[in-house]
C-alpha positions in Angstrom: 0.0 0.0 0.0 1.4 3.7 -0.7 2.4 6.1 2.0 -0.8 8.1 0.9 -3.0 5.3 1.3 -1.6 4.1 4.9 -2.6 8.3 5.8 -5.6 7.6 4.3 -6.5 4.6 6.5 -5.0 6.6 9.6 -7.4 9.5 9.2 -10.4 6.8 8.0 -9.7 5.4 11.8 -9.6 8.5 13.2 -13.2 9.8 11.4 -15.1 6.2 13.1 -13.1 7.2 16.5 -14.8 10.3 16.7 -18.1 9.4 14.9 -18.3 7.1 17.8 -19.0 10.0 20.3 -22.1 10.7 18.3 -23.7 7.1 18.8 -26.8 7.2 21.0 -27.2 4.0 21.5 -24.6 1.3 22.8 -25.1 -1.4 20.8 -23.7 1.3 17.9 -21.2 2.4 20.1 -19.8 -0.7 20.4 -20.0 -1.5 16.9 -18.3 1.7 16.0 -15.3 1.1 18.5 -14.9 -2.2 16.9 -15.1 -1.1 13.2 -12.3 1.9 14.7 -10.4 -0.8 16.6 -10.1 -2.9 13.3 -9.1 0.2 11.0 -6.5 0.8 14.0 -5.3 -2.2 14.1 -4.6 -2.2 10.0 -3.0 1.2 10.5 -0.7 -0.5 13.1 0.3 -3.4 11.2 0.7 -1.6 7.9 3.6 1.3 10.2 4.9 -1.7 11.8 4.1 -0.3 15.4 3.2 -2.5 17.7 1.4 -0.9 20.2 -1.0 0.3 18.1 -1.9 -2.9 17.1 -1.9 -4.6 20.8 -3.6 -1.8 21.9 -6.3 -2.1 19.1 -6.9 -5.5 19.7 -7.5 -4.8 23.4 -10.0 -2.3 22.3 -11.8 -4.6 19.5 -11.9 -7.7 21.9 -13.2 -5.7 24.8 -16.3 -3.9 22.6 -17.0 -7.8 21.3 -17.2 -9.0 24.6 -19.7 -6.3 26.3 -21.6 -6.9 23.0 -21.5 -10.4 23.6 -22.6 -9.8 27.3 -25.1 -7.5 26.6 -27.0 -9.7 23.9 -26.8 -12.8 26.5 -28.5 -10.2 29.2 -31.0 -9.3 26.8 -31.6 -12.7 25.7 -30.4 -12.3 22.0 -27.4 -14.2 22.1 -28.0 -18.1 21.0 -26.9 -20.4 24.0 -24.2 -22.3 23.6 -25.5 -25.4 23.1 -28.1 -23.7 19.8 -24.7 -22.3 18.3 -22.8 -25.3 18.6 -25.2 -28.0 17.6 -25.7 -28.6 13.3 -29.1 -29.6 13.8 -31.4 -32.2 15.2 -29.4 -35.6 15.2 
């Protein structure tokens, strides 16, 4: 990828970061940071820095989890057992 299109991604990431500010509700929030978190993570790999990257994996796998949490509170998360199974045996 060119230099321009590494600044490119860099300033993409940094648009969703502050777009996130503007979500009302938390299940875009979350979505948001994890969308950012991704873009970040890119932006990391493609500079070569690694905290960037360990730091934007933190972030992605911690907006996936309260997603996760919040959809097993709510009762929208399939249990385990529904997710794991292929069908009626």
């Amino acid at each position: 990828m060119s230099a321009s299109g590494v600044e490119g991604l860099g300033w993409c990431a940094t648009g969703v970061f502050v777009g996130s500010y503007f979500c009302a509700r938390a299940s875009w929030l979350r979505l948001a940071q994890m969308l950012g978190a991704l873009l970040w993570l890119s932006y990391g790999a493609l500079i070569g820095s690694t905290p960037v990257v360990v730091a934007n994996v933190l972030v992605f796998s911690a907006a996936a989890w309260t997603t996760w949490r919040a959809q097993v509170a709510t009762g929208t998360a399939l249990p385990a057992a529904a997710a794991s199974s292929s069908g009626p045996r």
